[in-house]
N, C-alpha and C positions, 0 to 999 in steps of 0.2 A: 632938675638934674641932681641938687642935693639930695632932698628927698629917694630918688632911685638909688642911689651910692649909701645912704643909710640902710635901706630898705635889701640891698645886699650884702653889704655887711650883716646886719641879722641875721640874713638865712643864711650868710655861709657858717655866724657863729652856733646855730640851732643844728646844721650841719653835722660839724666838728660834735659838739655835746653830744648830738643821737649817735653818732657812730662809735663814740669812745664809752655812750651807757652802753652799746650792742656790744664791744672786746669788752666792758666789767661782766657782763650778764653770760659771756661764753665763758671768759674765766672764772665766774663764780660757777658752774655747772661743770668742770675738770675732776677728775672722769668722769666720762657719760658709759664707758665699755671697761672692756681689760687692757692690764699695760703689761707689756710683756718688756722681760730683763732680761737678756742676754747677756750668759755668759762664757766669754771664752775658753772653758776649760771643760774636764770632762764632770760630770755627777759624780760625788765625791770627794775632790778633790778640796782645797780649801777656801777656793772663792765661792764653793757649792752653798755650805754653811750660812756664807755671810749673806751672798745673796734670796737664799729661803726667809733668811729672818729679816734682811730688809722688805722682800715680799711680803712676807706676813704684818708687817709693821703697817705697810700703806695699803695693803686691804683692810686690816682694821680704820684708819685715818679715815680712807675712803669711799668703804662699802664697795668696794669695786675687786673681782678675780684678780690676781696676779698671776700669768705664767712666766715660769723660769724656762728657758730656754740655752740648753748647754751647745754650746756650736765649741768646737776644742780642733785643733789642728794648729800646725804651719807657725808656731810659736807665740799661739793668743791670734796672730794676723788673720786667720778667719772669720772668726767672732767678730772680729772689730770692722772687719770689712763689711759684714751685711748687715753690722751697726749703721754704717755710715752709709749707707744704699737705702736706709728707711726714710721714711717717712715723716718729716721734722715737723711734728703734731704731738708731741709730748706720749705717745703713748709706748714707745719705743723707749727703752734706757737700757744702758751697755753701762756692766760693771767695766769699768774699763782699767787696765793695768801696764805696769811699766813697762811688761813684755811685750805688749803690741804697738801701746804708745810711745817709749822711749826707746826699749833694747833696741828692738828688732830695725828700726827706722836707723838707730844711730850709729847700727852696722852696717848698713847698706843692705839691709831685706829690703826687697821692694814688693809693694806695698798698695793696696787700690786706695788707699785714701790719704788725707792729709790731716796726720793727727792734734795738727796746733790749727785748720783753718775747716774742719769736718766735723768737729766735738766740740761743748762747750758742756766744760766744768757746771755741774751744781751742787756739789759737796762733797764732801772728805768722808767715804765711808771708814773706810780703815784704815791704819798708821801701821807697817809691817817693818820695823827694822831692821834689817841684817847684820851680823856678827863675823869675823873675820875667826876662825878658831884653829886653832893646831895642836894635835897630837901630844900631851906632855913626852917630855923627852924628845923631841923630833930635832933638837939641833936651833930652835928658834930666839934662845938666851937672849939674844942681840938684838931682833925686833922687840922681845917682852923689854926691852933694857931701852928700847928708843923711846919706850910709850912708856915709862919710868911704873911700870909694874912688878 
């Protein structure tokens, strides 16, 4: 009886090991095809830019095509919706932006997807700040006098 319970143990830890060298050996061979980038806006525009050179960045990294893919309507939420309708196999990536992820959702657009439990973050491509500006002379003294400018 002992002997049997050892002797399953082993295979199940020989198990375990072959199947975790088979997930190292598929993620060592990432890409095997093209990854295609969706992006919510039209050609042009200025997520267009970032996303060609992010492409181009990880076809060089990985020897593999990149297509850019502009899907643009409905305030980003198109894009981002047949982001989230793909295929969760890595070859799929959605520049994804506040207008489809945060505006649009936390206005009440509604929306096919669930942008906090449909996405998952892999990095920070760009950092886009926004400026609040007004008109010299427009009458704003008061606000430039609150921010002691």
């Amino acid at each position: 009886m002992r002997k049997h319970r050892t002797v399953s143990i082993l295979a199940a830890a020989l198990a375990i090991a072959g199947a975790l060298a088979a997930a190292h050996a598929a993620e060592m061979n990432y890409p095997t095809r093209p990854i295609r980038i969706i992006v919510p806006y039209p050609p042009g525009g200025s997520t267009d830019p970032t996303a060609r050179a992010f492409g181009n960045w990880l076809s060089d990294k990985f020897g593999v095509s990149v297509v850019i893919d502009n899907r643009p309507g409905a305030g980003a939420t198109l894009g981002h919706g047949l982001a989230a309708k793909a295929t969760p196999d890595g070859y799929t990536l959605l520049l994804g932006t506040s207008g489809g992820l945060v505006t649009g959702p936390a206005f009440g657009t509604k929306v096919p997807y669930d942008p906090v439990r449909d996405f998952a973050p892999i990095g920070l491509g760009v950092y886009v700040p926004f400026l609040l500006v007004v008109l010299l002379g427009a009458g704003a003294a008061a606000l430039l006098r609150a921010w002691g400018v």
